[in-house]
Biopython code that builds the backbone (N, CA, C, O; Angstrom):
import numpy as np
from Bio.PDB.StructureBuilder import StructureBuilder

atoms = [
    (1, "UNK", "N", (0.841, -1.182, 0.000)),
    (1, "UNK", "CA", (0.000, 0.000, 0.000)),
    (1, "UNK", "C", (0.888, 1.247, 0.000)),
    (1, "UNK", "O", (1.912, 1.306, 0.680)),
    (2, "UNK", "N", (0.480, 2.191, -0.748)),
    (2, "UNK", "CA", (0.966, 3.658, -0.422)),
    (2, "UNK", "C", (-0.189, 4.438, -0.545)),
    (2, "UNK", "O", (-1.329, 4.179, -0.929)),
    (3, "UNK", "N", (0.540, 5.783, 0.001)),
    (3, "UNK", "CA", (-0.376, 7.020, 0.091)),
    (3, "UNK", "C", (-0.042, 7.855, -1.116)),
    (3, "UNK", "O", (1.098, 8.046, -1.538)),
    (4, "UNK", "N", (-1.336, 8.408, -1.710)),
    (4, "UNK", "CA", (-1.471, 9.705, -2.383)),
    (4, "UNK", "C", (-2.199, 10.920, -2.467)),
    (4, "UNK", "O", (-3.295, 11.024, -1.917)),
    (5, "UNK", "N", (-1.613, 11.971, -3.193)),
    (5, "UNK", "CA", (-2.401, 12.779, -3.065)),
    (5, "UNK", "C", (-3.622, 13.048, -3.872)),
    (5, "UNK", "O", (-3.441, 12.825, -5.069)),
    (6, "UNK", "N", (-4.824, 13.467, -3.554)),
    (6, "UNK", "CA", (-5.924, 13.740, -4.559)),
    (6, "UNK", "C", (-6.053, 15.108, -4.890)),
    (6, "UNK", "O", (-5.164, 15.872, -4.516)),
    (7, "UNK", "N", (-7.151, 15.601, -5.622)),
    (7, "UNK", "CA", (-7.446, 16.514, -6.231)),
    (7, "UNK", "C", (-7.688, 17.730, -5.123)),
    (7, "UNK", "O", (-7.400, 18.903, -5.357)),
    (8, "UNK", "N", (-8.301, 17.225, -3.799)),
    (8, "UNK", "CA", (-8.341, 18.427, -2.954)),
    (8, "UNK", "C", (-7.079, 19.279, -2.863)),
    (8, "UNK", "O", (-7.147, 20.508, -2.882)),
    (9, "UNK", "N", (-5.774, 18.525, -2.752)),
    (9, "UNK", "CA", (-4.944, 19.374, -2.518)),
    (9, "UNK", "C", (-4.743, 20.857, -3.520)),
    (9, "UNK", "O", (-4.339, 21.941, -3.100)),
    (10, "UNK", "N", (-5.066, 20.596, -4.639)),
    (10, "UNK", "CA", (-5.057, 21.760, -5.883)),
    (10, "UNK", "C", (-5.359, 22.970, -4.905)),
    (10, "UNK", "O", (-6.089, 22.961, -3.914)),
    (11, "UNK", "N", (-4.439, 24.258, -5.556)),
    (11, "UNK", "CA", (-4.958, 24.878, -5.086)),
    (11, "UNK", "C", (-4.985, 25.486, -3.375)),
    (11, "UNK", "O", (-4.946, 26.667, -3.030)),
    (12, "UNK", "N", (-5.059, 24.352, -2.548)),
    (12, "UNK", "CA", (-4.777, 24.363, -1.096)),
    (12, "UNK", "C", (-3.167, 24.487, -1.097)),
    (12, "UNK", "O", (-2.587, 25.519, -0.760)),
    (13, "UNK", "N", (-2.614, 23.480, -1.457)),
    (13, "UNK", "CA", (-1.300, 23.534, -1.415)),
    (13, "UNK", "C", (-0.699, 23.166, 0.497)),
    (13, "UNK", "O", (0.463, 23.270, 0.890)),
    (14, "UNK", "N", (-2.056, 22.699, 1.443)),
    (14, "UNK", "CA", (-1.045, 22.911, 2.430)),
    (14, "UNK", "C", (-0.092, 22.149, 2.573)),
    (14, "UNK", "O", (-0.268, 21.108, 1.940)),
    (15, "UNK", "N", (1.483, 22.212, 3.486)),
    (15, "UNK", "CA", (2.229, 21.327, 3.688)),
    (15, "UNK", "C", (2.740, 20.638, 4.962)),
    (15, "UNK", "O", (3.859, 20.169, 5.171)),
    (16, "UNK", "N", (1.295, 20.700, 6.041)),
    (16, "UNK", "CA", (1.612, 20.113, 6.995)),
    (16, "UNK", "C", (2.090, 18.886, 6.950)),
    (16, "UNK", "O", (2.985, 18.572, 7.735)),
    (17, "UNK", "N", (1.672, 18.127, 6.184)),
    (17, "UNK", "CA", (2.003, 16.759, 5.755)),
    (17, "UNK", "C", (3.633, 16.576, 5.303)),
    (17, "UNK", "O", (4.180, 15.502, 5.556)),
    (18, "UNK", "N", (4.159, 17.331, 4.832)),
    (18, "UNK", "CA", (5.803, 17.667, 4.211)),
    (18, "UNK", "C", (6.740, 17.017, 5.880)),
    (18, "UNK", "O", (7.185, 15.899, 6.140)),
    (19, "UNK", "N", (6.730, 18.123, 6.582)),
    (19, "UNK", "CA", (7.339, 17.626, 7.761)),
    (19, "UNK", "C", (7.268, 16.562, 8.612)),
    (19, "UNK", "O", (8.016, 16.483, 9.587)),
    (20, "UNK", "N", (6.215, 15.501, 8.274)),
    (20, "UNK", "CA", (6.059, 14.413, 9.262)),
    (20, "UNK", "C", (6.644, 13.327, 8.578)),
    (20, "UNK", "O", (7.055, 12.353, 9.208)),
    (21, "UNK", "N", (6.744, 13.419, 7.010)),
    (21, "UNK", "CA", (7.014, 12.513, 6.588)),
    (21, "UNK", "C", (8.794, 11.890, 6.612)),
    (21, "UNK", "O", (9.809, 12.414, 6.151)),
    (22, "UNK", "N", (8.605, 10.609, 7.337)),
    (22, "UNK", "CA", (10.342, 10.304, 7.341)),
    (22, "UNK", "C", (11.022, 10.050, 6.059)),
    (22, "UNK", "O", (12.248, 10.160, 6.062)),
    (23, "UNK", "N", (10.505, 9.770, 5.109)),
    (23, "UNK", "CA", (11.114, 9.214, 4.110)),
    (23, "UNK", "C", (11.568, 10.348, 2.912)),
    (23, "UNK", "O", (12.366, 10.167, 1.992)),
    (24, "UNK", "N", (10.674, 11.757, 3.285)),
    (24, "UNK", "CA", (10.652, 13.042, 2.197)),
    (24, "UNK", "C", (10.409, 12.226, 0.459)),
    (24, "UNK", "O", (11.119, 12.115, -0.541)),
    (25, "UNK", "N", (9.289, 11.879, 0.766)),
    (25, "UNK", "CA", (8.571, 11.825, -0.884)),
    (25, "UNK", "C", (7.184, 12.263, -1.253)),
    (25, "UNK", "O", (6.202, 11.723, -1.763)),
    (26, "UNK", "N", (7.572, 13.790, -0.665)),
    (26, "UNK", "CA", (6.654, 14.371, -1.002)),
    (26, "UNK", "C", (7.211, 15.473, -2.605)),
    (26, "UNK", "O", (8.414, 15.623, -2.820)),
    (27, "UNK", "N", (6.361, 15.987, -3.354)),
    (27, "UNK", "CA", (7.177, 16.811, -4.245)),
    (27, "UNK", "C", (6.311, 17.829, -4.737)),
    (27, "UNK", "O", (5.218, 17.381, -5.083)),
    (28, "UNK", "N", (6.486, 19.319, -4.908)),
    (28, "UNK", "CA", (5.977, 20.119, -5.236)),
    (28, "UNK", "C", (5.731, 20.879, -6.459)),
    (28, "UNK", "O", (6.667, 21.554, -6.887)),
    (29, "UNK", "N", (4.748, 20.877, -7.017)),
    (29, "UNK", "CA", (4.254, 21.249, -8.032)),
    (29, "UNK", "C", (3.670, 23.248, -7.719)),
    (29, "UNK", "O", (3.623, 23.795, -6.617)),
    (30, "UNK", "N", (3.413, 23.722, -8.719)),
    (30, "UNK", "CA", (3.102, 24.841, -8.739)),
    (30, "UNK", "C", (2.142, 24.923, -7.370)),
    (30, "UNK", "O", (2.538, 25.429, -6.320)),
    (31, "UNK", "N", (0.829, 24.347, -7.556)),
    (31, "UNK", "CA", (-0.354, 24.283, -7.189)),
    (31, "UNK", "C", (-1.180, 23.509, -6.066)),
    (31, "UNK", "O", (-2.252, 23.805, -5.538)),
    (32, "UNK", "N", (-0.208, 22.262, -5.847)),
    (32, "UNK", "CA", (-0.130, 21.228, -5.910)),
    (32, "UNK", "C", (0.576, 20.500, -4.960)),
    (32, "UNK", "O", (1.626, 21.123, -4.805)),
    (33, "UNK", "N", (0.575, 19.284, -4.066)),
    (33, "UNK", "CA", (1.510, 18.135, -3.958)),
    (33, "UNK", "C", (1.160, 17.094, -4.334)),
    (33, "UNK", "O", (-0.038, 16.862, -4.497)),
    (34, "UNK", "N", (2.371, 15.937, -4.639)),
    (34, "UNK", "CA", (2.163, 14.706, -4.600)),
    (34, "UNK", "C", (3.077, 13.802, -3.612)),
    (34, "UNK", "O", (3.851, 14.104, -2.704)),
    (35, "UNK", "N", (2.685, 12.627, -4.144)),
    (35, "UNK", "CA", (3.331, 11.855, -3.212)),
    (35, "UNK", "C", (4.251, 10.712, -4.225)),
    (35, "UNK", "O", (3.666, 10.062, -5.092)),
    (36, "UNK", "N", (5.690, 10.579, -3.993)),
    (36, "UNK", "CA", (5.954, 9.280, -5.006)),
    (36, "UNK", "C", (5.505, 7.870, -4.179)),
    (36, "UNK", "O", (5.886, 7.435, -3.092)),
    (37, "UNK", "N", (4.594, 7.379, -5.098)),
    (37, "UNK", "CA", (4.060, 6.074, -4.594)),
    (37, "UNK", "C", (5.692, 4.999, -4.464)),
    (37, "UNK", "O", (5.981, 4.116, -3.657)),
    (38, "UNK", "N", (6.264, 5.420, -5.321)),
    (38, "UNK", "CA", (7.377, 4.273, -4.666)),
    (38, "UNK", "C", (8.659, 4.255, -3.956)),
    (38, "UNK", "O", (9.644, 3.520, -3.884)),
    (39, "UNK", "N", (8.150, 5.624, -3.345)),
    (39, "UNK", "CA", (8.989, 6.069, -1.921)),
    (39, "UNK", "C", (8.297, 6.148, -0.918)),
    (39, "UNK", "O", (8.843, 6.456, 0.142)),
    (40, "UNK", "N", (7.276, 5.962, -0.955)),
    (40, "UNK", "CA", (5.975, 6.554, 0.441)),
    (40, "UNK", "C", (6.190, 4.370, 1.034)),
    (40, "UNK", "O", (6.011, 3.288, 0.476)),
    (41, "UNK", "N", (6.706, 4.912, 2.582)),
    (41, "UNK", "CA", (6.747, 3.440, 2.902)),
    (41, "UNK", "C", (5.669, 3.360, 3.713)),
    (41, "UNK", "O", (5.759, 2.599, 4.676)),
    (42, "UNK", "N", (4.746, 3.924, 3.559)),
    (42, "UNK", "CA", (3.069, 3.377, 3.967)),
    (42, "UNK", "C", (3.058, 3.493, 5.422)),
    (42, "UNK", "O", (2.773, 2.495, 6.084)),
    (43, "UNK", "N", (3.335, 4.596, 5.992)),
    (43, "UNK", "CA", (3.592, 4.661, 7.205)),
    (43, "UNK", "C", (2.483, 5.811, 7.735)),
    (43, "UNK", "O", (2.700, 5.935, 8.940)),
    (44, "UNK", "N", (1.732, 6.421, 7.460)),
    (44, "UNK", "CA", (0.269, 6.968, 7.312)),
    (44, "UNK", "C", (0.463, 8.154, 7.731)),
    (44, "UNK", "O", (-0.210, 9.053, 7.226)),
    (45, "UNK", "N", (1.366, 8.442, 8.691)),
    (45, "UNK", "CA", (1.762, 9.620, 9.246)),
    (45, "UNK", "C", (1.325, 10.727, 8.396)),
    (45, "UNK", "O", (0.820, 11.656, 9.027)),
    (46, "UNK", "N", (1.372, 10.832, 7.459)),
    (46, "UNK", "CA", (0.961, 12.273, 6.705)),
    (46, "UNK", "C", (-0.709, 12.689, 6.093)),
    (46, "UNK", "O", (-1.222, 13.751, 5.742)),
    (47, "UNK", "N", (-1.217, 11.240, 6.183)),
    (47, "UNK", "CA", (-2.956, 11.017, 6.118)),
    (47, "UNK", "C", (-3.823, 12.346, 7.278)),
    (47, "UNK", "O", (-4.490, 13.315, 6.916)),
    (48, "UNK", "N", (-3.499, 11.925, 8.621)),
    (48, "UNK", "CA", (-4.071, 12.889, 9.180)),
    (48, "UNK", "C", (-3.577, 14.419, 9.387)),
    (48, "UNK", "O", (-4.255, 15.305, 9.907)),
    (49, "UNK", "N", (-2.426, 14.537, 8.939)),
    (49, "UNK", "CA", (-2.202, 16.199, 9.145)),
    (49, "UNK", "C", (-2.790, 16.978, 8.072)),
    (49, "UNK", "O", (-2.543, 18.184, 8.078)),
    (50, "UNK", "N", (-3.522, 16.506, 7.153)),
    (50, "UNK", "CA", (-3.623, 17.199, 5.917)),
    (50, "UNK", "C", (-4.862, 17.620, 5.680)),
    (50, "UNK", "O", (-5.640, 17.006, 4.950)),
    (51, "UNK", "N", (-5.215, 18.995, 6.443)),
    (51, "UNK", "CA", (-6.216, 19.640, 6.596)),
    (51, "UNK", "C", (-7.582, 20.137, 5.443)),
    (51, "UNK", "O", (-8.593, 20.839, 5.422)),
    (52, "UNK", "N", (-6.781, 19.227, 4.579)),
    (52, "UNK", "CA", (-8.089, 19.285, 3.042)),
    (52, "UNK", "C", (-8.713, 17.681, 2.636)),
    (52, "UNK", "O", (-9.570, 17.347, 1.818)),
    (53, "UNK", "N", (-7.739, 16.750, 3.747)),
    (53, "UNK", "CA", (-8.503, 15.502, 3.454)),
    (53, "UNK", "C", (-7.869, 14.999, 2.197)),
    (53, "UNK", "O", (-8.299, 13.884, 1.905)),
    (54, "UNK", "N", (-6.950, 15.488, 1.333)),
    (54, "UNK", "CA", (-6.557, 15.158, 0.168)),
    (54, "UNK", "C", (-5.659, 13.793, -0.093)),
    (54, "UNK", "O", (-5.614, 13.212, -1.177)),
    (55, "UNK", "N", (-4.933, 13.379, 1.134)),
    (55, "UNK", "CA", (-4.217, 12.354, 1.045)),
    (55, "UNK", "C", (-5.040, 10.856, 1.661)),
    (55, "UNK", "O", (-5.772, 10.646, 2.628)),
    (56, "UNK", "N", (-4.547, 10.082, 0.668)),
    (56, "UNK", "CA", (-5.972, 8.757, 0.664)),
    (56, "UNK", "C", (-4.984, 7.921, 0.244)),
    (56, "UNK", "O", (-4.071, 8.112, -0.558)),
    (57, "UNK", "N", (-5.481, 6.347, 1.314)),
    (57, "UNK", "CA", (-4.768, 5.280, 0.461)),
    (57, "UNK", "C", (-4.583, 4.669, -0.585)),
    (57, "UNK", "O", (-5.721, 4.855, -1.016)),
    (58, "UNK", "N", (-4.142, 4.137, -1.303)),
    (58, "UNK", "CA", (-3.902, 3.580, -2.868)),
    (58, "UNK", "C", (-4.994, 2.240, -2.643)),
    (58, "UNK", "O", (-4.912, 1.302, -3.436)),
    (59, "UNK", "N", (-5.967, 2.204, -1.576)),
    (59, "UNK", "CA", (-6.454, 0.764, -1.385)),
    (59, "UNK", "C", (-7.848, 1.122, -1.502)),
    (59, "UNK", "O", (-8.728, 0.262, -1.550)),
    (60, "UNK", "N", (-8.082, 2.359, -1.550)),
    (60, "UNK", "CA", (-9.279, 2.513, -1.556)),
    (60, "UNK", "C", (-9.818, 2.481, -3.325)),
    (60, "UNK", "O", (-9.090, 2.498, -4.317)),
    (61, "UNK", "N", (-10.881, 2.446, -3.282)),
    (61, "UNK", "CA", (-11.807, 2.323, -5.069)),
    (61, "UNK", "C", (-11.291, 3.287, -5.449)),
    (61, "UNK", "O", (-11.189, 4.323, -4.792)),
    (62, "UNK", "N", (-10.739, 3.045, -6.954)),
    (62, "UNK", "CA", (-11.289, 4.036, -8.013)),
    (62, "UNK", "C", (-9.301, 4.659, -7.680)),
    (62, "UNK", "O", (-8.982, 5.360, -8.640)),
    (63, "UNK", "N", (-8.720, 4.599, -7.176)),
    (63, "UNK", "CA", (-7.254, 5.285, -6.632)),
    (63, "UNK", "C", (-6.172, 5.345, -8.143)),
    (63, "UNK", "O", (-5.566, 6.313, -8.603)),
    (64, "UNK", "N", (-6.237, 3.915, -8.640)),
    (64, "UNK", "CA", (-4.461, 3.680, -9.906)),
    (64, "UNK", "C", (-4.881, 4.929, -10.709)),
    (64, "UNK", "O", (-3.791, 5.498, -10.760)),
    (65, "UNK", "N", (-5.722, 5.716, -11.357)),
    (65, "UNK", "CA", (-5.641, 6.954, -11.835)),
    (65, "UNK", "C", (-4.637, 7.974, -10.647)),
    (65, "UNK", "O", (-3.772, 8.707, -11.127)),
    (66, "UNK", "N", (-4.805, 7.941, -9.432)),
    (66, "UNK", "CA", (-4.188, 8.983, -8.567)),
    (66, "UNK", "C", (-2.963, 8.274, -8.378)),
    (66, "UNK", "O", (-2.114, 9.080, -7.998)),
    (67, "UNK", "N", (-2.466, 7.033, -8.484)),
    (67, "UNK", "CA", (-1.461, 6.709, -7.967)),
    (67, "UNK", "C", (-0.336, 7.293, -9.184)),
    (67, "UNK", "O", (0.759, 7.820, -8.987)),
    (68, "UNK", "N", (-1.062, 6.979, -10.577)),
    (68, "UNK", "CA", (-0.006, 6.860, -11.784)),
    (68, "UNK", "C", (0.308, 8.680, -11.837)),
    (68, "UNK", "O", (1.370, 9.242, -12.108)),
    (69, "UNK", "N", (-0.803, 9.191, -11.535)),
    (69, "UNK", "CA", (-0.575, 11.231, -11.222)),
    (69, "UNK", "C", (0.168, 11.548, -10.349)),
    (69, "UNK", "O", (0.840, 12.573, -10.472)),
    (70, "UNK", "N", (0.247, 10.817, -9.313)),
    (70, "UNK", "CA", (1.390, 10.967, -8.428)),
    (70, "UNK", "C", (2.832, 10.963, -8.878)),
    (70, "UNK", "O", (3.575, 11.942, -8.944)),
    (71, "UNK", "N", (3.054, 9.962, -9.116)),
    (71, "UNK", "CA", (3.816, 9.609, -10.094)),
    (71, "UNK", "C", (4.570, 10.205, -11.083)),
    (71, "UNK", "O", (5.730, 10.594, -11.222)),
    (72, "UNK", "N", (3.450, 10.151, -11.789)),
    (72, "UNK", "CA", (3.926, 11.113, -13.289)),
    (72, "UNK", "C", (5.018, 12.835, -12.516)),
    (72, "UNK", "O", (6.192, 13.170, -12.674)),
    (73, "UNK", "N", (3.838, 13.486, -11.713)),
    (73, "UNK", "CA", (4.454, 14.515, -11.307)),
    (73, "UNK", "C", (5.781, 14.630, -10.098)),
    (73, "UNK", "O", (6.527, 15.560, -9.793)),
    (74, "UNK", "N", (5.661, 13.314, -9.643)),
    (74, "UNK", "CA", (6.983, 13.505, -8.482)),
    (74, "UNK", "C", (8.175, 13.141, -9.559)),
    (74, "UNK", "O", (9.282, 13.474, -9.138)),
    (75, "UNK", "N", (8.179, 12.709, -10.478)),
    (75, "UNK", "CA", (9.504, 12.198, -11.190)),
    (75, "UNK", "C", (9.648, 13.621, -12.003)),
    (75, "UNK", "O", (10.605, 13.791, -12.760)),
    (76, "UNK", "N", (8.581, 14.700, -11.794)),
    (76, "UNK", "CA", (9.175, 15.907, -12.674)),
    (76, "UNK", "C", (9.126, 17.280, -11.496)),
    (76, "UNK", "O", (9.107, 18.486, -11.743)),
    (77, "UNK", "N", (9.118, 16.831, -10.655)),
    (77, "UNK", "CA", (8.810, 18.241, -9.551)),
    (77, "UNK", "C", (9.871, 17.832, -8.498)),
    (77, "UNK", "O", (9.990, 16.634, -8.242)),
    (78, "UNK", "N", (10.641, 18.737, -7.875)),
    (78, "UNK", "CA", (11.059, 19.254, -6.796)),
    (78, "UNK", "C", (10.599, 18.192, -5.220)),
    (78, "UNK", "O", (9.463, 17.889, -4.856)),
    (79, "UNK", "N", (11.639, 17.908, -4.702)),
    (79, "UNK", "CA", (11.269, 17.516, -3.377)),
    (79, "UNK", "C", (10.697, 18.831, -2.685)),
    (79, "UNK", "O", (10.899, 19.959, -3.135)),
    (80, "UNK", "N", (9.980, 18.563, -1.572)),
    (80, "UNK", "CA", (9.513, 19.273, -0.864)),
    (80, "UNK", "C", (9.603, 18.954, 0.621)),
    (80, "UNK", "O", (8.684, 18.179, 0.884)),
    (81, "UNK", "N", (10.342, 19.234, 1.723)),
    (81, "UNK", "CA", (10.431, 18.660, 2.900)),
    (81, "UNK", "C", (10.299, 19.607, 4.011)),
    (81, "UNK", "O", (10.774, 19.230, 5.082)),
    (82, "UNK", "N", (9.732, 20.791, 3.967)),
    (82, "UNK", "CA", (9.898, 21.387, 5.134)),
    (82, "UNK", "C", (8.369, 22.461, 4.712)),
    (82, "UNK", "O", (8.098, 22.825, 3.568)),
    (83, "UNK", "N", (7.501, 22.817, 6.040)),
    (83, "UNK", "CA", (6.376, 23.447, 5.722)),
    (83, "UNK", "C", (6.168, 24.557, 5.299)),
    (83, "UNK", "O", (6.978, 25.376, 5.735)),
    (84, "UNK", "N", (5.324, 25.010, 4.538)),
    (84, "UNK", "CA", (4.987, 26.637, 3.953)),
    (84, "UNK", "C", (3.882, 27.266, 4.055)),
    (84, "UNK", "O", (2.950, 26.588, 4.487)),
    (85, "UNK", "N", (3.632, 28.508, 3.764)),
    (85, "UNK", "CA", (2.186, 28.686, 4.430)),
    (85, "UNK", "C", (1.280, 28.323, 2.701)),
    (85, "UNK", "O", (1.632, 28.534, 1.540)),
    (86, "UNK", "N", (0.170, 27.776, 3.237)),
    (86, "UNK", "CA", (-0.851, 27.808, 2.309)),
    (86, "UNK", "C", (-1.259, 28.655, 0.926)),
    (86, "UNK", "O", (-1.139, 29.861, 0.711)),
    (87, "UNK", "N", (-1.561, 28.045, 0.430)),
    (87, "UNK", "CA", (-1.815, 29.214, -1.246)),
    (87, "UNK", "C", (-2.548, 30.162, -0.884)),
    (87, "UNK", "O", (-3.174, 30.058, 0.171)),
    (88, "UNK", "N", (-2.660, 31.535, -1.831)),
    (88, "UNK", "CA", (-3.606, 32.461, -1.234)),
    (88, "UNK", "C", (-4.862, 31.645, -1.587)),
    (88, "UNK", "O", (-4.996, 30.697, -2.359)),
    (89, "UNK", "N", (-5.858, 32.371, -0.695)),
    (89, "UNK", "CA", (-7.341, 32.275, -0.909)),
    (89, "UNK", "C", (-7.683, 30.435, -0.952)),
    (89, "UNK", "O", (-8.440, 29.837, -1.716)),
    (90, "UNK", "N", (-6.901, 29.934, 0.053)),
    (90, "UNK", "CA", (-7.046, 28.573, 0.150)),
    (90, "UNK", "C", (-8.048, 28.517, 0.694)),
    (90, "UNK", "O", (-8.726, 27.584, 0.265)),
    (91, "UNK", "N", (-8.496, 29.054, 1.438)),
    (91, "UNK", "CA", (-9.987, 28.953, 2.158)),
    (91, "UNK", "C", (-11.013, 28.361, 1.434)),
    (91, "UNK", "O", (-11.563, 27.267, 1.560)),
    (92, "UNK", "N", (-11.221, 29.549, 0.419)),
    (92, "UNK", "CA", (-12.471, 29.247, -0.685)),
    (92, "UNK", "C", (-11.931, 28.414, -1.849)),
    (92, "UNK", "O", (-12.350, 28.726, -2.964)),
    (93, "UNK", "N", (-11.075, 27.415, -1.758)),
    (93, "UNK", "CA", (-10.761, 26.597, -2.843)),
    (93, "UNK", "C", (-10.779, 25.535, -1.891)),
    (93, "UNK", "O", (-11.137, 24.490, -2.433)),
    (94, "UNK", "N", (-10.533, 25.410, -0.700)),
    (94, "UNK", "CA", (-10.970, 23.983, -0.046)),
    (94, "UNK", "C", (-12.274, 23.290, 0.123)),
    (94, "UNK", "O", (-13.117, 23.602, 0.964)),
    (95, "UNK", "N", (-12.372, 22.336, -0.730)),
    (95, "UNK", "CA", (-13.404, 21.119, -0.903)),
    (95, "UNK", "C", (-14.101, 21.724, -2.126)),
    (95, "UNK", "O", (-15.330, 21.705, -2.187)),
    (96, "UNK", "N", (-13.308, 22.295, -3.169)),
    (96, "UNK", "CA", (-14.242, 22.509, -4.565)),
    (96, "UNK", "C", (-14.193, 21.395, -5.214)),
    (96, "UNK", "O", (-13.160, 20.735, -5.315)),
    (97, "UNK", "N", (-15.102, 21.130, -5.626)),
    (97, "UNK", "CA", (-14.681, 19.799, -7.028)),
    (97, "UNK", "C", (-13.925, 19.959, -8.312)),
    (97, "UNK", "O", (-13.537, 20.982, -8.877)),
    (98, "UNK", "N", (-13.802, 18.588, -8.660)),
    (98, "UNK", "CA", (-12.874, 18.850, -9.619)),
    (98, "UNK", "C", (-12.242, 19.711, -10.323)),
    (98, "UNK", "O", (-12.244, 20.287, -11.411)),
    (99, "UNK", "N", (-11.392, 19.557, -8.794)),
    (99, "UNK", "CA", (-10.126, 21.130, -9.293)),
    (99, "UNK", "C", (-9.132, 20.921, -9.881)),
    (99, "UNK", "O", (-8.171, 21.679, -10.014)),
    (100, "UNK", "N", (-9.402, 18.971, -10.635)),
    (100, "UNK", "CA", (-7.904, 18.674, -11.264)),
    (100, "UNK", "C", (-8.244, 18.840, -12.345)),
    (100, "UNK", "O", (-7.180, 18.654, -12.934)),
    (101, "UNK", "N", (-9.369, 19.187, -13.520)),
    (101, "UNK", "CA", (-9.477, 19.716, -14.434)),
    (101, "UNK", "C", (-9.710, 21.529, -15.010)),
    (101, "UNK", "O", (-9.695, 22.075, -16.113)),
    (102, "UNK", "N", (-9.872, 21.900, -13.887)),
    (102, "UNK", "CA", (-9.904, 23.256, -13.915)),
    (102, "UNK", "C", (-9.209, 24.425, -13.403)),
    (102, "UNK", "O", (-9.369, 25.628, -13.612)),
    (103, "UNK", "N", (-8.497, 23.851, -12.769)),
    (103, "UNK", "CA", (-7.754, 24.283, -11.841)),
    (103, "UNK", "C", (-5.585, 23.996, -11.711)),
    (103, "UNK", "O", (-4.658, 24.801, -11.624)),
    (104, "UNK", "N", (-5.631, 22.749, -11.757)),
    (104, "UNK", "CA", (-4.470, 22.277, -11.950)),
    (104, "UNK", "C", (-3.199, 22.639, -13.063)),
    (104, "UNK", "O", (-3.471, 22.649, -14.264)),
    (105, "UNK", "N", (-1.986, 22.894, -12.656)),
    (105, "UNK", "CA", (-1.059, 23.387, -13.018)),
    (105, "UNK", "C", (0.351, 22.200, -13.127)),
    (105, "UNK", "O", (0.578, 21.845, -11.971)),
    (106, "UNK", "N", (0.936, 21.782, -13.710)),
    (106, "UNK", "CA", (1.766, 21.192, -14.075)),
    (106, "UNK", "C", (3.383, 21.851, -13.948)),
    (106, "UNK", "O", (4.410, 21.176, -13.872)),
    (107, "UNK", "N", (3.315, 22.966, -13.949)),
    (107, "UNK", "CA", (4.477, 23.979, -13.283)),
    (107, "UNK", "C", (5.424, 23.401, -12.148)),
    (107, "UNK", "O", (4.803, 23.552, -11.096)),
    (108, "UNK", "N", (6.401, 22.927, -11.945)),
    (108, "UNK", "CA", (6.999, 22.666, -10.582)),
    (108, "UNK", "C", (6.772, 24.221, -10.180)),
    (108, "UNK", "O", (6.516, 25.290, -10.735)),
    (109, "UNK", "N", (7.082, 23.573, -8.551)),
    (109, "UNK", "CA", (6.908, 24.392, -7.994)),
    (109, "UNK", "C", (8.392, 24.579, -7.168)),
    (109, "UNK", "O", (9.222, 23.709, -7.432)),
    (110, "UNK", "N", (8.774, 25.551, -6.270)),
    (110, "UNK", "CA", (10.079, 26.008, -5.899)),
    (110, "UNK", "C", (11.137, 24.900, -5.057)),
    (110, "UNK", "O", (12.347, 25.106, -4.954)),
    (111, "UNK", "N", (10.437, 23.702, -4.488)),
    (111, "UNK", "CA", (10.974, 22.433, -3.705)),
    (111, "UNK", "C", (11.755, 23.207, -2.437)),
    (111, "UNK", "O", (11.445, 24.252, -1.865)),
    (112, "UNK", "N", (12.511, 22.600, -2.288)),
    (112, "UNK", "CA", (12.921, 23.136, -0.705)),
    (112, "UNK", "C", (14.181, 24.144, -0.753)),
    (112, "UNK", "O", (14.620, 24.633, 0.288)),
]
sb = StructureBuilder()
sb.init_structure("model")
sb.init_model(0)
sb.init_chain("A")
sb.init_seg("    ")
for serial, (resi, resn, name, xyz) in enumerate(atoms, 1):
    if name == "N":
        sb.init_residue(resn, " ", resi, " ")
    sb.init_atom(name, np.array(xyz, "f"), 0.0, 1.0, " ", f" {name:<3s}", serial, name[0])
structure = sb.get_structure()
């Protein structure tokens, strides 16, 4: 099993989750985090700090689309290991729907 990130994060960008993680496979995108599914040693720690709900196990329904996005973007983005403050106007972008088609940016983002 590993953890990834979903579509809530768009947008939110928070990175409480960055600092708990021992292994640092988290990676930053413009907009965005992910998680590399084949560095994340399934250790959950970063599931509950993540104040948009965005990080979900690879075990749950419907996930190998989020796992292979994970993916795709940690092998082209920036590690990310230490916390930052939130995107602007994260407020009113937390829990919009599908913010990975309307919203989402492919841009790395600055890494650590």
């Amino acid at each position: 099993m590993t953890y990834v990130v979903t579509d809530n994060c768009i947008m939110c960008k928070y990175t409480d989750c960055v600092e708990v993680c021992p292994v640092d496979c988290f990676y930053e995108g413009e907009n965005a985090l992910v998680i590399h599914p084949d560095e994340c040693i399934d250790c959950g720690v970063c599931e509950p700090e993540c104040p948009a709900d965005a990080i979900r196990p690879d075990t749950e329904p419907n996930m190998e689309p989020w796992v292979e996005w994970n993916r795709k973007y940690a092998d082209q983005w920036p590690v990310i290991t230490r916390k930052k403050d939130p995107m602007p106007g994260y407020e009113a972008m937390d829990g919009v729907p599908n913010k990975l088609a309307q919203y989402f940016s492919e841009t790395p983002g600055e890494g650590d």
